[in-house]
N, C-alpha and C positions, 0 to 999 in steps of 0.2 A: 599509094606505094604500089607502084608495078611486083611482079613474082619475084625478077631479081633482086630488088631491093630489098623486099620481105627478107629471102631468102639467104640475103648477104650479112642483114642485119640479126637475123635468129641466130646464124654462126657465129658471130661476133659475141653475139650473149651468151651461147654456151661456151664457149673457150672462156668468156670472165667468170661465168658460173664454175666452168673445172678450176681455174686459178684459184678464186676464192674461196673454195670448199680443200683445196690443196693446203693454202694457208692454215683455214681455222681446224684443219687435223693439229697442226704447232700450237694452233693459237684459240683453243676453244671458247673463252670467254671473252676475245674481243667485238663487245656488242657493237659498235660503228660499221665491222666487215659483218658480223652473223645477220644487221640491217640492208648492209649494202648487197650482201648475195640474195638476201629476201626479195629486193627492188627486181635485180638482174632475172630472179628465176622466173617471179610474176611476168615480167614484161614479158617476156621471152615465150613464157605458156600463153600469153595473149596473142603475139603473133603466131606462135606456132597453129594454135584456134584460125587465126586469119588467114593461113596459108592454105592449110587444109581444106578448111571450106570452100577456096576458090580455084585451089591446084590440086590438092591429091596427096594422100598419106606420104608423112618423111617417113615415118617407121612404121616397118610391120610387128613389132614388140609395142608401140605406144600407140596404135591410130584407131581408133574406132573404123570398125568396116561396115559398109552397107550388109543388112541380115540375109541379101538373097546371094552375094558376091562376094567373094574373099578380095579387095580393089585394090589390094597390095601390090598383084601382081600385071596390073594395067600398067604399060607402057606410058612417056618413058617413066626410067627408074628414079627416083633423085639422086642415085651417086653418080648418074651419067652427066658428064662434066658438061656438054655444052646442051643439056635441059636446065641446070643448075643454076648457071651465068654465064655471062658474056666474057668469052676469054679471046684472047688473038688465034687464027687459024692452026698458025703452028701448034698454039700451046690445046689445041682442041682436039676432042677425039677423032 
């Protein structure tokens, strides 16, 4: 899986991981979503581990940094739209 792929599919996991942590606030004891958000979060911290090691911290709150460099602030960023994915010209920075 190419960076954007990674990167398209970790997003995809955290927005089910907010939906279904949103639910089980209503719904605290339903064990099939409290399993299902388990599945989502693992996956997601697996690739989040695979991005990082081959691209570069998503977050400066969550990323382990090299002890000689703070590498959060190495170019580019990841909220900069067209490091992130492939969008059309228009829709890109």
């Amino acid at each position: 899986m190419n960076a954007d792929m990674l990167l398209s599919r970790l997003t995809m996991l955290d927005f089910a991981a907010v939906d279904l942590a949103l639910y089980l606030n209503t719904h605290p004891y339903d064990t099939d979503t409290i399993e299902k958000y388990n599945e989502v979060v693992e996956e997601a911290d697996k690739l989040r581990m695979i991005y990082e090691d081959n691209v570069g911290p998503i977050y400066s709150f969550r990323s382990v940094s090299d002890k000689k460099c703070f590498s959060w602030v190495d170019n580019p960023w990841p909220q900069t739209y067209c490091f992130n994915c492939q969008l059309n010209e228009k829709e890109c920075c």
